[in-house]
C-alpha positions in Angstrom: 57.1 -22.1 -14.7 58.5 -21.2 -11.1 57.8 -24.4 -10.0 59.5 -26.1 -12.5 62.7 -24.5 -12.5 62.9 -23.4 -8.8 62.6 -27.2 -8.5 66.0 -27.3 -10.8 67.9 -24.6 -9.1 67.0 -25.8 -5.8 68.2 -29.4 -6.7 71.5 -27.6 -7.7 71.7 -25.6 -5.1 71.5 -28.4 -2.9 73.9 -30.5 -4.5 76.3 -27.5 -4.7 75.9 -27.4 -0.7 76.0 -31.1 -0.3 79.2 -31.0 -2.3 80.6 -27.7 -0.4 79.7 -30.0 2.8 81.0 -33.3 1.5 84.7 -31.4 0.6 85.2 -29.1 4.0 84.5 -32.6 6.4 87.3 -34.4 3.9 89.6 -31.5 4.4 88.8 -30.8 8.3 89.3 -34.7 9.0 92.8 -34.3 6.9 93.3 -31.5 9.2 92.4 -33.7 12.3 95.0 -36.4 10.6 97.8 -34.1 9.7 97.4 -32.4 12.9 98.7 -35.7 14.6 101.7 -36.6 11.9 102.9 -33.2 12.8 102.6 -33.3 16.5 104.9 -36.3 16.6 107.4 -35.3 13.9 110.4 -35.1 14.5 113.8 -33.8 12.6 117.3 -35.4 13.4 120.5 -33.7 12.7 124.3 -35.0 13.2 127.4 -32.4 12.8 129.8 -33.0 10.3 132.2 -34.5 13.3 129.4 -36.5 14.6 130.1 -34.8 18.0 126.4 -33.7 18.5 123.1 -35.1 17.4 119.7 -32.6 17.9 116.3 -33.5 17.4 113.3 -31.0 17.0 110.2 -30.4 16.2 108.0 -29.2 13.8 108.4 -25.4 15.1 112.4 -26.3 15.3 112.3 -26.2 19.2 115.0 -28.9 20.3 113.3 -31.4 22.0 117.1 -33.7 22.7 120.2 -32.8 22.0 122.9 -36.0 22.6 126.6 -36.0 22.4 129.3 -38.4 21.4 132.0 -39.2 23.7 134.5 -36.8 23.7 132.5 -33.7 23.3 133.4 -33.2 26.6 137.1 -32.1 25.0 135.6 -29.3 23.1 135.7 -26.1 23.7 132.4 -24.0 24.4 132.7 -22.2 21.1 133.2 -25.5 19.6 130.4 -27.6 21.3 128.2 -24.6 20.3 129.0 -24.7 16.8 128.2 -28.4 16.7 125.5 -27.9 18.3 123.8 -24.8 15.9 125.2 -27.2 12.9 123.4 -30.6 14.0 120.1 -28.4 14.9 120.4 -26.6 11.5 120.8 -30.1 9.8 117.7 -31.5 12.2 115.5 -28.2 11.0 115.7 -29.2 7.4 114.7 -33.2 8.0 111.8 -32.0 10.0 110.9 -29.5 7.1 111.3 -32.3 4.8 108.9 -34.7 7.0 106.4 -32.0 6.7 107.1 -31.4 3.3 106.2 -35.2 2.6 103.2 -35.2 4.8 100.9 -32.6 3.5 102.2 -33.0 -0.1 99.4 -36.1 -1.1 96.9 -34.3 1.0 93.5 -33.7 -1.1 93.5 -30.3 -0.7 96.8 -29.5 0.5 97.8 -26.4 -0.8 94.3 -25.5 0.3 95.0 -26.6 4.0 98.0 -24.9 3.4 96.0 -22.0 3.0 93.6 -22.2 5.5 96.3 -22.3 7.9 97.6 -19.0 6.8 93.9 -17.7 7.0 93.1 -17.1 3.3 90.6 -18.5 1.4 91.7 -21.4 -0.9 91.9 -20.5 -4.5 90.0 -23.5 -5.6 87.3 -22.3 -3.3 87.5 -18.8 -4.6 87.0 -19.8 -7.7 84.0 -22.6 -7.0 81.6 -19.9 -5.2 82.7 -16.8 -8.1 81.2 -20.0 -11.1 78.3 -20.6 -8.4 77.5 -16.8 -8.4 77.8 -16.2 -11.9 75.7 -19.2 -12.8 72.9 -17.9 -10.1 73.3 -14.5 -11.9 72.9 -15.5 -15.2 69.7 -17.9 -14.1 68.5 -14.6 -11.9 68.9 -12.6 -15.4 
């Protein structure tokens, strides 16, 4: 009788773990990937008078900031303003580039997760089923 079914759980088990291994190198090589679209995103912003155009990012750090002719005729409290606006505007593309790049990942929100160091739900939920079936074989 052992042999028999510790044949059968030990050809689930091993699919389970082929599975389980099969899913974390998809979702560490669409970490690899989305680690690269995000390393060369980029947001650009314009202010409203088209004075001063800012690019960042993905953390928001400006990485260029250009002006239009004429900036040189505003004041500093003015050229900052346009400045903090066009940044403001290039934060939100970039956070909209990101947006659009992890949002057809398989397993995004569980990248998404990872990231934040917490265990995906759907894997929460995978290995408390795998438990409870070993249980209930166990029993």
């Amino acid at each position: 009788m052992a042999g028999g079914d510790g044949g059968s759980v030990s050809g689930t088990t091993t699919q389970w773990v082929a599975r389980v291994e099969a899913e974390s190198r998809a979702r560490l090589e669409a970490v690899a990937a989305l680690q690269e679209d995000l390393a060369s995103a980029r947001g650009t912003g314009t202010s409203a008078d088209r004075s001063a155009t800012v690019t960042v990012g993905t953390t928001g750090a400006l990485v260029d900031v250009r002006f239009a002719e004429g900036a040189n005729r505003l004041t500093p409290e003015q050229l900052r303003d346009v400045v903090l606006e066009a940044a403001a505007r290039a934060q939100q593309d970039v956070a909209a580039t990101v947006a659009r790049l992890t949002e057809d990942l398989p397993g995004a929100a569980d990248i998404r997760d990872l990231v934040a160091g917490q265990v995906p739900e759907r894997t929460r939920t995978a290995l408390r089923t795998e438990l409870e079936r070993r249980r209930q074989e166990q029993a």
